[in-house]
Backbone as a printed PyTorch tensor [residue, N CA C, xyz], in Angstrom:
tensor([[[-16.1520, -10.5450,  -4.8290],
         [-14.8160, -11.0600,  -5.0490],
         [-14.2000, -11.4320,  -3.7010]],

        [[-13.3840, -12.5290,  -3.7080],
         [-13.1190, -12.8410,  -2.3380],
         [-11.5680, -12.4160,  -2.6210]],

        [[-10.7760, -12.0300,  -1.2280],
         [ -9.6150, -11.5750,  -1.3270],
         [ -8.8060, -12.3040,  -0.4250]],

        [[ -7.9030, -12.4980,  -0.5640],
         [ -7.0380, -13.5600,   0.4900],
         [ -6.4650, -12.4110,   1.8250]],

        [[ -7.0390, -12.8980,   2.4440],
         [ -7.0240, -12.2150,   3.8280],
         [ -5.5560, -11.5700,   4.0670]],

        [[ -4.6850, -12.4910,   3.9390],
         [ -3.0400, -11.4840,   4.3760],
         [ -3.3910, -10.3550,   3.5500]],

        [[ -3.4810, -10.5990,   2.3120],
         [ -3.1240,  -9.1040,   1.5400],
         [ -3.9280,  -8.0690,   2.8330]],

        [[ -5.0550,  -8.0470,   2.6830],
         [ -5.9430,  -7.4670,   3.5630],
         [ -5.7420,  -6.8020,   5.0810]],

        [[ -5.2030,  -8.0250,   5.9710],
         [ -4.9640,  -8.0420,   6.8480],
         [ -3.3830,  -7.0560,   6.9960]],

        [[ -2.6640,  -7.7360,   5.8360],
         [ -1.0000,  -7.0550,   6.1330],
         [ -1.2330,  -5.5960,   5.5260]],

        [[ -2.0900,  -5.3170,   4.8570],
         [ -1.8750,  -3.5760,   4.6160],
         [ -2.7870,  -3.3570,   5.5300]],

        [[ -3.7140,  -3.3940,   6.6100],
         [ -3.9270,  -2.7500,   7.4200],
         [ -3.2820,  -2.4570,   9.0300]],

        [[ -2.3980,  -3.4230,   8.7740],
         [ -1.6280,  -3.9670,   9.9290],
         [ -0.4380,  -2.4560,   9.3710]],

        [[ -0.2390,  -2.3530,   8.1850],
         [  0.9250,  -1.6720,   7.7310],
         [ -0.2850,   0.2800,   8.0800]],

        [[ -1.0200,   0.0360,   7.5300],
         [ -1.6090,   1.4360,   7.7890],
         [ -1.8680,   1.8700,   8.8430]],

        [[ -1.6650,   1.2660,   9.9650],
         [ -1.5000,   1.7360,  11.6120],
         [ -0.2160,   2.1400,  12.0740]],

        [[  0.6760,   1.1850,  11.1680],
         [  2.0590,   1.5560,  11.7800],
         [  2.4940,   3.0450,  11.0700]],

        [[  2.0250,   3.1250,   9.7030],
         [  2.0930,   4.5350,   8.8510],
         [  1.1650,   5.7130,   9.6730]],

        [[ -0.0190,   5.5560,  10.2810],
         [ -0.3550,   6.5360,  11.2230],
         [  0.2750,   6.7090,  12.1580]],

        [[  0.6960,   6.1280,  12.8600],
         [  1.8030,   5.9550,  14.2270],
         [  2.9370,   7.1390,  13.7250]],

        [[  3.3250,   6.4570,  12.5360],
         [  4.8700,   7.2600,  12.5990],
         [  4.1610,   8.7390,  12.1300]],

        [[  3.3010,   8.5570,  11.4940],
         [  2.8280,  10.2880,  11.1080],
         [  2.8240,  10.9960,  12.6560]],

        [[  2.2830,  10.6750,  13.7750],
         [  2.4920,  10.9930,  14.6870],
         [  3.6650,  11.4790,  15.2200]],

        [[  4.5740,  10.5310,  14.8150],
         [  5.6580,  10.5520,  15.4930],
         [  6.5440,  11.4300,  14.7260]],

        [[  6.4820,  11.6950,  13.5880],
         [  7.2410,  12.3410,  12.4980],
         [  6.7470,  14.3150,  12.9400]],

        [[  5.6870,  14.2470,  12.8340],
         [  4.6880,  15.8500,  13.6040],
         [  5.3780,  16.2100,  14.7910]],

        [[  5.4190,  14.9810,  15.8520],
         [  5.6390,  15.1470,  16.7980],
         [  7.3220,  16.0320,  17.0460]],

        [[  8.2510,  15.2560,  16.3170],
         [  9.8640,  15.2880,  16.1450],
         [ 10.0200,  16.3380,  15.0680]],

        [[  8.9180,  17.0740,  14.8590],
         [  8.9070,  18.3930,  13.9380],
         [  9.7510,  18.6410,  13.0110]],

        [[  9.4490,  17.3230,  12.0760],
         [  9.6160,  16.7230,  10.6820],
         [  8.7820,  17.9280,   9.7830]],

        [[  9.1770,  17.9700,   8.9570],
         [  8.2140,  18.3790,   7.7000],
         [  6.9360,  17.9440,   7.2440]],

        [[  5.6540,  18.4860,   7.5920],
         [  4.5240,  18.7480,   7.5000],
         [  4.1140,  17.9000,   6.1760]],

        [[  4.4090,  18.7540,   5.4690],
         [  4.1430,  18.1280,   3.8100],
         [  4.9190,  16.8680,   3.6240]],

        [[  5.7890,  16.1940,   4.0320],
         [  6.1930,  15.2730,   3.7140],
         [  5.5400,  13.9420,   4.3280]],

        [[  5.1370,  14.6620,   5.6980],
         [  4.3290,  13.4740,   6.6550],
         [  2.6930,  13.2860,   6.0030]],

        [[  2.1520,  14.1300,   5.5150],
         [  1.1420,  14.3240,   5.1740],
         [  1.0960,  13.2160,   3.9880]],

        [[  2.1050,  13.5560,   2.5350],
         [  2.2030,  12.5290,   1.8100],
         [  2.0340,  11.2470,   2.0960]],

        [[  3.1900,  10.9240,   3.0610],
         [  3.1730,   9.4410,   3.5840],
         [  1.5040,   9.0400,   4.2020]],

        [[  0.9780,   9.5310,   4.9540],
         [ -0.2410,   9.4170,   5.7060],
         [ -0.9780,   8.8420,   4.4600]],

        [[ -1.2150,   9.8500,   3.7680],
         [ -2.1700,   9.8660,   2.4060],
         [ -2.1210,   8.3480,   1.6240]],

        [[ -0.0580,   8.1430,   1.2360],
         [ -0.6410,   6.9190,   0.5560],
         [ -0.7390,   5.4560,   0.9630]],

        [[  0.2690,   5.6220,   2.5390],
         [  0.5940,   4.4670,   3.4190],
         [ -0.9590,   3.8560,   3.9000]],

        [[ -1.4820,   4.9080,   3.7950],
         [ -3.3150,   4.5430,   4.4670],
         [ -4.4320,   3.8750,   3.2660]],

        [[ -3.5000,   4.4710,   2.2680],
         [ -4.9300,   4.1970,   1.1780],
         [ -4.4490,   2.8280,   0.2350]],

        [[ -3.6150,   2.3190,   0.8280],
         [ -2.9440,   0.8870,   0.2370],
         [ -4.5550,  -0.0680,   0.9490]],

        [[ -4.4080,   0.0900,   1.8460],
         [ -5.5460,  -0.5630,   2.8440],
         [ -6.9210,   0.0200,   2.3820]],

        [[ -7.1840,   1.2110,   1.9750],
         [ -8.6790,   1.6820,   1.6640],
         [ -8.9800,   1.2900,   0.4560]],

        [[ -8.1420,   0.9190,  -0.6060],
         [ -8.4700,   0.3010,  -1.8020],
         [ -8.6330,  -0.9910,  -1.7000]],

        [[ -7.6830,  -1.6980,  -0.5360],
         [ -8.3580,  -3.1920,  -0.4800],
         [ -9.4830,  -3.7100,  -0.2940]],

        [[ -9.3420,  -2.4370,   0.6630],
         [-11.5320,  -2.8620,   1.2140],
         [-12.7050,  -2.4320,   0.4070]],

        [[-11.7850,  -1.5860,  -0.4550],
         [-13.2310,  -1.4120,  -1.8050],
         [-13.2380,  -2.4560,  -3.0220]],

        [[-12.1060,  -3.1500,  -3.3900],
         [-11.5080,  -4.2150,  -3.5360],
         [-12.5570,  -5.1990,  -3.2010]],

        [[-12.7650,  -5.4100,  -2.4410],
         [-13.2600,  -7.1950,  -1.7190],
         [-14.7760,  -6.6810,  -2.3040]],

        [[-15.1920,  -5.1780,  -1.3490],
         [-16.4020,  -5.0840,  -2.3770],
         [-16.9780,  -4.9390,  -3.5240]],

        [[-16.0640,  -5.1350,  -4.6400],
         [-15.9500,  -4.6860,  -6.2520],
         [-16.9260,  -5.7830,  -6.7510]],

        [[-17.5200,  -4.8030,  -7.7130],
         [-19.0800,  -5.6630,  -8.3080],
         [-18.4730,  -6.1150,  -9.6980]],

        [[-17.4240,  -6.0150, -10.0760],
         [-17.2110,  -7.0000, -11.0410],
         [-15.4640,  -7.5570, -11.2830]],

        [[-14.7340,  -8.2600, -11.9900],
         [-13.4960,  -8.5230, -11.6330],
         [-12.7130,  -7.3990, -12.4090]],

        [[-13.2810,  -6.6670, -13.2260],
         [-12.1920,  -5.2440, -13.7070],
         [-12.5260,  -4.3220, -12.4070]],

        [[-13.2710,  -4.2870, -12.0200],
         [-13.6580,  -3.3930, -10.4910],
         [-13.0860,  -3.7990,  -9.1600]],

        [[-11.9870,  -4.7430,  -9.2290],
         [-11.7180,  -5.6390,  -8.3520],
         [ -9.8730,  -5.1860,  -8.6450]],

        [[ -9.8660,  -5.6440, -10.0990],
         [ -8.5360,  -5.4350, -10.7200],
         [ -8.0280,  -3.7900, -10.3790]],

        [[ -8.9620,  -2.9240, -10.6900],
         [ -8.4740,  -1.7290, -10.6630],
         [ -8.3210,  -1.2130,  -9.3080]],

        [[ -8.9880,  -1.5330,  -7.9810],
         [ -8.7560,  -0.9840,  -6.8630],
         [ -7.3810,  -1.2450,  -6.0220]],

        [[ -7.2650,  -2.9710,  -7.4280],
         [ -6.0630,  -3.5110,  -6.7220],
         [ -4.8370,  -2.9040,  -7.0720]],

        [[ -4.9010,  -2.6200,  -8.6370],
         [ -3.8880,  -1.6640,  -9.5520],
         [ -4.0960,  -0.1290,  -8.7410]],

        [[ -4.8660,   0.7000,  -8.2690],
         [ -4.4690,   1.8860,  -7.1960],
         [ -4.1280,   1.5330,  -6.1030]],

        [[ -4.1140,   0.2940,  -5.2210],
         [ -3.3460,  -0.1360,  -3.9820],
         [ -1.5220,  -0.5780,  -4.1870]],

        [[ -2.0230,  -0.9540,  -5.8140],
         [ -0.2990,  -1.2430,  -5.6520],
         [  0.2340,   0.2700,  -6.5060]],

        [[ -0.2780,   1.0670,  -6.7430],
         [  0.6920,   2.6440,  -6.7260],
         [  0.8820,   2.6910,  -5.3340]],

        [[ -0.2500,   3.1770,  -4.7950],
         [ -0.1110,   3.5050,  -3.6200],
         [  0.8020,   3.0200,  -2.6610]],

        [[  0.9720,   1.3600,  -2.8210],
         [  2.4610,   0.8640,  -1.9130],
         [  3.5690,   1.6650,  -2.2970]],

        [[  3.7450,   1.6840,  -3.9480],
         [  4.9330,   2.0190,  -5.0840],
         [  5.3470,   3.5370,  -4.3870]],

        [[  4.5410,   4.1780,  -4.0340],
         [  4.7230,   5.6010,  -3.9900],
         [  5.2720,   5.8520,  -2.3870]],

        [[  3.8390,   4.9510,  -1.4130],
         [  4.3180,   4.8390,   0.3870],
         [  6.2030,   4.2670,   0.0190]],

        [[  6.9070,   3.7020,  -0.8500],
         [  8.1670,   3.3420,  -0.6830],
         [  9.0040,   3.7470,  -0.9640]],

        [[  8.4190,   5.7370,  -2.0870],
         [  9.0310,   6.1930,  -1.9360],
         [  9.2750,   7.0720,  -0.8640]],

        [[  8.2450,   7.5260,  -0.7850],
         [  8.2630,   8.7590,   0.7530],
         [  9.0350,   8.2070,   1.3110]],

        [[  8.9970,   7.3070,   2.2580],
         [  9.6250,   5.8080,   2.8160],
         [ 11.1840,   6.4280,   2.8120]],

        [[ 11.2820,   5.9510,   1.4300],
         [ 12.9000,   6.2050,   1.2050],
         [ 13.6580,   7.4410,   1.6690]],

        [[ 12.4540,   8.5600,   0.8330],
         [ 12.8660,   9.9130,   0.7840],
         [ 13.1810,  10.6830,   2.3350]],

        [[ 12.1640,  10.5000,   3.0510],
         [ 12.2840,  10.5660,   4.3160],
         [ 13.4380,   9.9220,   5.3060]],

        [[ 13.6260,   8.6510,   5.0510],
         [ 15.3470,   8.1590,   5.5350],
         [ 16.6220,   8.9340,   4.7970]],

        [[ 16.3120,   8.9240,   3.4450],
         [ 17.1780,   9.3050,   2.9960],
         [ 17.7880,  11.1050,   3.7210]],

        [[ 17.0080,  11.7650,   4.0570],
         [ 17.1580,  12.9550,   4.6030],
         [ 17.0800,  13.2600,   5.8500]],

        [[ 17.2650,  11.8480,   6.3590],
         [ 17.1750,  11.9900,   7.7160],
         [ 16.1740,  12.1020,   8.8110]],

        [[ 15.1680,  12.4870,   8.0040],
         [ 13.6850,  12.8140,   9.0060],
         [ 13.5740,  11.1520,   9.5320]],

        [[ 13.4600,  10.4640,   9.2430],
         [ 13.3580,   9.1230,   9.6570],
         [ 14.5220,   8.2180,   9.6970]],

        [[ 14.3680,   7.5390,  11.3420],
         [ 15.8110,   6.9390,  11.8100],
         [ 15.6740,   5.7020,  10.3910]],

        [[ 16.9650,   4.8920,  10.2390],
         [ 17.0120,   3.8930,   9.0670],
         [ 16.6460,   2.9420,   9.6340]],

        [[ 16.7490,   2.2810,  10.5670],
         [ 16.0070,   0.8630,  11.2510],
         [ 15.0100,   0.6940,  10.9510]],

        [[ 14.0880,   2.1820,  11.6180],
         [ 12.6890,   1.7380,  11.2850],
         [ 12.3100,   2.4750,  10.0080]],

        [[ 12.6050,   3.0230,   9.0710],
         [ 12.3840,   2.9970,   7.6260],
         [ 12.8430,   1.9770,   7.2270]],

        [[ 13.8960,   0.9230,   7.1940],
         [ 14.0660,  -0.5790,   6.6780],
         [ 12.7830,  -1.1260,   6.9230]],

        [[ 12.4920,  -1.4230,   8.0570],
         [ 11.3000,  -2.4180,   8.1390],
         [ 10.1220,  -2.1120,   7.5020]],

        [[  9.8560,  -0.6260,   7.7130],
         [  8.8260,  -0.3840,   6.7310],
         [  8.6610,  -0.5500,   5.2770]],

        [[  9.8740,  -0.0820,   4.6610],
         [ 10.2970,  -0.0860,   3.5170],
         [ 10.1910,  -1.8140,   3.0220]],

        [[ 10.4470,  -2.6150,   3.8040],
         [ 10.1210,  -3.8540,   3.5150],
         [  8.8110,  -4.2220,   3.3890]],

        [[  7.8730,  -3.6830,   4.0430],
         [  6.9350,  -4.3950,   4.8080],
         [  6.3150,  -3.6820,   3.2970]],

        [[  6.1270,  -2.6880,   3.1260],
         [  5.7530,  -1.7190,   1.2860],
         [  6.1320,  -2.6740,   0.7590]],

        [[  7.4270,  -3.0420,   0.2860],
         [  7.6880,  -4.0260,  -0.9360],
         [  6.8990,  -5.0890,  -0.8710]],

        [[  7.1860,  -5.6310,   0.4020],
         [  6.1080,  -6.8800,  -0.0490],
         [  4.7350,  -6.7210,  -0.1480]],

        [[  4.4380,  -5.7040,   0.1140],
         [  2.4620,  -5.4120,  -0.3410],
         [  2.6210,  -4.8880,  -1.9430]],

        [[  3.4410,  -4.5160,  -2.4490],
         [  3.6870,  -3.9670,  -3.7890],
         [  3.8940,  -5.7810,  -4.2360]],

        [[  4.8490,  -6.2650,  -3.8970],
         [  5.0220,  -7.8030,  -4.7250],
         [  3.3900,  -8.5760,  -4.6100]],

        [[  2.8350,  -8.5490,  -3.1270],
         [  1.1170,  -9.7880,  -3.5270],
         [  0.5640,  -8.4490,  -3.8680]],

        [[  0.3670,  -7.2030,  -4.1980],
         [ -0.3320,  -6.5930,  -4.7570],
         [  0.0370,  -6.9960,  -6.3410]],

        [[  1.0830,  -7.0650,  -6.7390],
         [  0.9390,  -7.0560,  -8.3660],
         [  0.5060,  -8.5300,  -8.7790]],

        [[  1.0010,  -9.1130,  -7.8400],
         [  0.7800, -10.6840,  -8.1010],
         [ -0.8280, -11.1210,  -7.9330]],

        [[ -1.6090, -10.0900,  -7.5650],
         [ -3.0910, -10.2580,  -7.4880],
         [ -3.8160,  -9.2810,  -8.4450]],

        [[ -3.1730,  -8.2560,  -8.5790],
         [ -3.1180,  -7.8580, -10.4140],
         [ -3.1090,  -8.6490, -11.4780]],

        [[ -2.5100,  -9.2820, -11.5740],
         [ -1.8190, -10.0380, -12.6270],
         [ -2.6430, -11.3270, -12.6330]],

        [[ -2.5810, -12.0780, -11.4010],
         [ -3.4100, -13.3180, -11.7060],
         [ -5.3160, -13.0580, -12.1490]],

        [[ -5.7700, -11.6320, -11.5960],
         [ -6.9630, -11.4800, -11.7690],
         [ -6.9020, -10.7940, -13.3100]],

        [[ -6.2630, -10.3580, -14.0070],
         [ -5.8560, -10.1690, -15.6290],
         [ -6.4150, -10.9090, -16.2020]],

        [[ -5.1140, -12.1350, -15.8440],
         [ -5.0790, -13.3920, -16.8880],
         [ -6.3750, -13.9790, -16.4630]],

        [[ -7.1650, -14.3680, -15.2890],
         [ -8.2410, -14.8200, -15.0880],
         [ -9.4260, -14.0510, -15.6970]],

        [[ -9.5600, -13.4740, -16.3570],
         [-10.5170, -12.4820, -16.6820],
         [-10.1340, -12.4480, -18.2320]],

        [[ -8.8260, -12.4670, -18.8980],
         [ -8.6520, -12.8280, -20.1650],
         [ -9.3050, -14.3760, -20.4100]],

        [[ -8.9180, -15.3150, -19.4450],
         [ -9.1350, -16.7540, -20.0540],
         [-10.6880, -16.5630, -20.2900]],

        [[-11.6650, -15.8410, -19.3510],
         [-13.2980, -16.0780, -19.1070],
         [-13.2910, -15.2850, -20.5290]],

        [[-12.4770, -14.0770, -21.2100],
         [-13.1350, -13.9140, -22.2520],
         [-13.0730, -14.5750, -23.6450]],

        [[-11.6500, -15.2010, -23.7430],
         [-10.9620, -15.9930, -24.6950],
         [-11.9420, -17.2350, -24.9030]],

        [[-12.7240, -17.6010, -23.7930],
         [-13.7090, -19.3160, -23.9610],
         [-14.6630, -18.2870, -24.5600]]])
């Protein structure tokens, strides 16, 4: 399955900046369990893409893409939860928090078009 490179490229670009702040969150002796969460799903938006591209069929393709877009859904809440309480300044939870939404928006939108493409191949 071929995958359009931004998706690809922008959640791994996003899963460096989510290790970074795990750093930085440990570091500023944030809450453990909360940084840990974020790590977990901010990283695995990107590890499902790349199992993704290698998927041996298009429901195997669909579904890695449908656990990358929880995984944004969820990195936006931590995201939140973490600004919201202060552990994280709001500037840079905005940008992040953006940068999630839009991997959640071409994540569903590559859900969705690989659906209907996979309904039409069975409908002929």
């Amino acid at each position: 399955m071929e995958l359009e490179g931004t998706v690809l490229h922008k959640s791994f670009v996003f899963a460096k900046r989510i290790a970074k702040l795990y750093k930085h969150l440990l570091a500023q002796g944030q809450p453990r369990a909360l940084a840990d969460q974020l790590l977990r799903s901010g990283t695995s938006i990107c590890a499902n893409m790349e199992e993704a591209t290698g998927g041996f069929s298009r429901r195997d393709f669909a579904a890695k893409c449908g656990i990358a877009y929880k995984e944004a859904r969820e990195t936006h809440y931590w995201l939140r939860l973490l600004s919201e309480t202060e552990c994280l300044n709001f500037r840079l939870a905005e940008s992040l928090l953006t940068d999630a939404k839009e991997l959640r928006h071409m994540l569903s939108a590559i859900v969705c078009s690989t659906r209907e493409n996979s309904q039409l191949l069975t409908d002929n």
